[in-house]
C-alpha positions as CSV (number, residue, x, y, z in Angstrom):
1,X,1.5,-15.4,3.1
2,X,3.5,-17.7,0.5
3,X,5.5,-15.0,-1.5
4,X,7.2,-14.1,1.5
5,X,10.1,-13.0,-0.5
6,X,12.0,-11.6,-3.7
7,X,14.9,-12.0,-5.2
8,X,15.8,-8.4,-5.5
9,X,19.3,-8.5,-8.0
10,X,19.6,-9.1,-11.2
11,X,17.5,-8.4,-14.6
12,X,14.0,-7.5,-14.2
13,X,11.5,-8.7,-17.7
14,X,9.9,-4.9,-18.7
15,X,6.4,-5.8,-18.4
16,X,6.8,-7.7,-14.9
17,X,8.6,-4.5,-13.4
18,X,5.8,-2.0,-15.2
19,X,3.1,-4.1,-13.9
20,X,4.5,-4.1,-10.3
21,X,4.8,-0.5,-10.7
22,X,1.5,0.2,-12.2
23,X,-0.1,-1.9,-9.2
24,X,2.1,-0.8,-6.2
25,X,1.7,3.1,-7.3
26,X,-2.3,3.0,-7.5
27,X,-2.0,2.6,-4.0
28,X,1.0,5.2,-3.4
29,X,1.0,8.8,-3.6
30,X,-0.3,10.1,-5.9
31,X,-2.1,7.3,-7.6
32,X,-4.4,6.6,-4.9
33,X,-6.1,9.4,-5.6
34,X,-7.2,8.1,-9.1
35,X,-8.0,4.9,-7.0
36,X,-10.1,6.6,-4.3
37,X,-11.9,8.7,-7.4
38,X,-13.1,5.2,-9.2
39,X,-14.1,3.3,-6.0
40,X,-15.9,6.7,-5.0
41,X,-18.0,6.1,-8.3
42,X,-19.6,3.7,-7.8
43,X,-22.2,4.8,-5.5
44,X,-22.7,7.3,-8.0
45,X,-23.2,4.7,-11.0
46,X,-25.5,3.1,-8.9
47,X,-27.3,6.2,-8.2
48,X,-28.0,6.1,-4.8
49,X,-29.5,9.0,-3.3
50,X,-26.9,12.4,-2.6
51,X,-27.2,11.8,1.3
52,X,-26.2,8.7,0.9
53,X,-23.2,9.2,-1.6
54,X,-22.2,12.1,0.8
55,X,-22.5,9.8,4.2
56,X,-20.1,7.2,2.5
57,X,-17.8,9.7,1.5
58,X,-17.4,10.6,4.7
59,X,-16.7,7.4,6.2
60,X,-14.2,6.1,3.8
61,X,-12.1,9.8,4.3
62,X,-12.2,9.0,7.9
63,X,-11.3,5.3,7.4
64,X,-8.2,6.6,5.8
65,X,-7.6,9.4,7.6
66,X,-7.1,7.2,10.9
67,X,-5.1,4.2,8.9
68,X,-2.3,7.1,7.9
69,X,-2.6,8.4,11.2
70,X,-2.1,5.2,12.7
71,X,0.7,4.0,10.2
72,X,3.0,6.8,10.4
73,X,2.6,6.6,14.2
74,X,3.2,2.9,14.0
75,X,6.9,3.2,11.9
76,X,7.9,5.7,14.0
77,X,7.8,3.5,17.4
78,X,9.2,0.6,15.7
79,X,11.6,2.0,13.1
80,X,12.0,-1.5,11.2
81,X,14.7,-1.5,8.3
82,X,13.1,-2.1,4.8
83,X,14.5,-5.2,3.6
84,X,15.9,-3.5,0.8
85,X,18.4,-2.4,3.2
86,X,19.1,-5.5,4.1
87,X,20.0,-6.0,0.3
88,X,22.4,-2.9,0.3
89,X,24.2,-4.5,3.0
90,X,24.8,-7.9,0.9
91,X,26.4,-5.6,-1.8
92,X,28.7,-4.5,0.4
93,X,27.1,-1.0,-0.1
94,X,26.4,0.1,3.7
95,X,27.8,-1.9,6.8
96,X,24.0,-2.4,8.0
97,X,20.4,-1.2,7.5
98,X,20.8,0.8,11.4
99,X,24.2,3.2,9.3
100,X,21.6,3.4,6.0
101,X,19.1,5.1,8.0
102,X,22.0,7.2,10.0
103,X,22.5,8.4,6.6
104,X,21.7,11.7,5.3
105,X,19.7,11.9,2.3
106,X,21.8,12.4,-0.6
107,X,24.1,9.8,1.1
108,X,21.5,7.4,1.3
109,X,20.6,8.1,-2.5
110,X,24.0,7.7,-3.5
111,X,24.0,4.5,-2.0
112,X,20.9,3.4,-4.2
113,X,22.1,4.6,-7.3
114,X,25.2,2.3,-6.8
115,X,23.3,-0.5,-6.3
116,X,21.8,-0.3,-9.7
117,X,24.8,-2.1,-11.2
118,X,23.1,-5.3,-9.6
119,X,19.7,-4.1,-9.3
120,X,16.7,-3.3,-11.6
121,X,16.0,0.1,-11.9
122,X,12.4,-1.4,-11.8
123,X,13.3,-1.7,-8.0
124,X,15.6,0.9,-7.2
125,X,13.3,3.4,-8.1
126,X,11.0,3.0,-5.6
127,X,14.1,2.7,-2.8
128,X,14.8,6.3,-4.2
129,X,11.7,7.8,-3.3
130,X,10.8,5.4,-0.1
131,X,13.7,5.7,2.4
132,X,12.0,5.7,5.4
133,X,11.0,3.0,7.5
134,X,8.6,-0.7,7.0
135,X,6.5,-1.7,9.5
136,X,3.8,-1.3,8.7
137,X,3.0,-0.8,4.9
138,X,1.5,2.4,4.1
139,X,0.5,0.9,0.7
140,X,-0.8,-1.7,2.1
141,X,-3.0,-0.3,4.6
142,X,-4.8,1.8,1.7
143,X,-5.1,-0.8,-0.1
144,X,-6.7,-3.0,2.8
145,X,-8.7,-0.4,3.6
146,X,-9.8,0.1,0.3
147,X,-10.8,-4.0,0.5
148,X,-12.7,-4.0,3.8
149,X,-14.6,-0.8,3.4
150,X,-15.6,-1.5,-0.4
151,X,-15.3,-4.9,-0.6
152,X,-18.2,-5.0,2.1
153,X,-20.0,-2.6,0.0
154,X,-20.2,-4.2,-3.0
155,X,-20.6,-7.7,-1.5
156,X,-23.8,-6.3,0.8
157,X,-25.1,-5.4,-2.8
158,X,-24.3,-8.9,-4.3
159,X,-22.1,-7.2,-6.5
160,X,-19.7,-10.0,-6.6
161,X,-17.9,-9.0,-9.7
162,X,-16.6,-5.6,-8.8
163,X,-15.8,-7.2,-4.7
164,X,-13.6,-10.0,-6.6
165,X,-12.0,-7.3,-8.4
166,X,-11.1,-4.6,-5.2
167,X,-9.8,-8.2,-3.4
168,X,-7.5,-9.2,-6.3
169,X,-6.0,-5.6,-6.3
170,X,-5.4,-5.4,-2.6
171,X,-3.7,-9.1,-3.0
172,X,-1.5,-7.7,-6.1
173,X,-0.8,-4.0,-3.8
174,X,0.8,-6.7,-1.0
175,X,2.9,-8.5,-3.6
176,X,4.1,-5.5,-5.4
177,X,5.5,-4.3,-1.8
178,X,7.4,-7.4,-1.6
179,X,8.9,-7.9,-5.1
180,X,10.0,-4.4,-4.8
181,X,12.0,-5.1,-2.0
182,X,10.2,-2.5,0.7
183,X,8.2,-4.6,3.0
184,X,8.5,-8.0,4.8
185,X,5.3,-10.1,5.0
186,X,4.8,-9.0,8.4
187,X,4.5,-5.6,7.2
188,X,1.1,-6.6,5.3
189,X,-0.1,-8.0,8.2
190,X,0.6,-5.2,10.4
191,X,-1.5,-3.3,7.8
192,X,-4.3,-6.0,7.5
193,X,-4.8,-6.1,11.1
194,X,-4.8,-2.0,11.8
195,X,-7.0,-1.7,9.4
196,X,-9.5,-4.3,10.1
197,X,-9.3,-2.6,13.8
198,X,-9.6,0.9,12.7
199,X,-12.9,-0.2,11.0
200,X,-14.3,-0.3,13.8
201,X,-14.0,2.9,14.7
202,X,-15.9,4.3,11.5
203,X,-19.3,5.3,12.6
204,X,-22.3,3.6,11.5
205,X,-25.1,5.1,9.2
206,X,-27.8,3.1,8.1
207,X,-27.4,3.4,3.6
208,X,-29.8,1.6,2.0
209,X,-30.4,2.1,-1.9
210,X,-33.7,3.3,-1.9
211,X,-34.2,7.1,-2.6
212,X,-36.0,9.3,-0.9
């Protein structure tokens, strides 16, 4: 809500750009995996019963299952330019975000690589691998969902520790989007709000921590 946007040209400090990285890509492909593994241990740590490790399982790999579904659905009905685009346009790079995306994709990757004379390669990484469109963030999403489904979890245990931990990550997953240049604010909130919906549609088992 108040880092609503980034100054994408110009140098880029090494540990700021390997911390954004190291953030935004735990929630990309394929560091959410690693992610989904550590939040996934911690029923385990707490040894709750199988069942109940097995129950949770499968609602968090529904929960996510639903917020890609819903997100790739999502950007293609709205096809919103990233604001990187926006940022090859300044350049004088592309005549507008609408011809970068009429681009094929070694054009459009040609494009990128010349705007690394202004731009950190910090940034213009991620515009290499990420060409599609914004709304809403896929990172995002994971990352929300990631908050609301274990976030609960730990705070219905009075686990406050770990729960403050999950929240800041999510909050540093939605600023990494923006400092890289790939989402507007109203991207995350696209992504809050699906996924705070699409919890809802997770079916309910009663998990307590008792074993049987």
């Amino acid at each position: 809500m108040f880092y609503s946007q980034a100054t994408l040209t110009g140098s880029v400090n090494n540990a700021i750009g390997l911390f954004f990285t190291l953030i935004t890509d735990s929630a990309g492909n394929p560091g959410f995996a690693v992610t989904v593994i550590i939040l996934m241990s911690a029923p385990v740590i707490l040894k709750m019963p199988k069942q109940h490790i097995i129950k949770i399982g499968i609602q968090f790999t529904l929960f996510l299952v639903l917020c890609m579904i819903a997100k790739t659905a999502i950007k293609h009905i709205t096809e919103i330019p990233r604001p990187y685009t926006y940022q090859l346009q300044a350049l004088g790079i592309v005549e507008s975000p609408d011809i970068f995306y009429q681009m094929d994709e070694s054009q459009q990757q040609t494009a990128i690589k010349e705007a690394g004379n202004r731009v950190s390669h910090w940034r213009t990484d991620h515009w290499k691998s990420e060409t599609n469109y914004s709304f809403p963030s896929g990172h995002t999403i994971f990352a929300a969902a990631c908050v609301t489904f274990w976030g609960g979890f730990f705070l219905r245990r009075r686990h406050y520790l770990p729960a403050s931990g999950v929240i800041t990550w999510g909050v540093g997953v939605g600023i990494s989007r923006v400092w890289l240049g790939m989402h507007w604010p109203t991207d995350l909130m696209a992504a809050l709000f699906c996924a705070a919906i699409l919890y809802l549609c997770v079916p309910e088992w009663p998990v307590d921590d008792e074993k049987n």
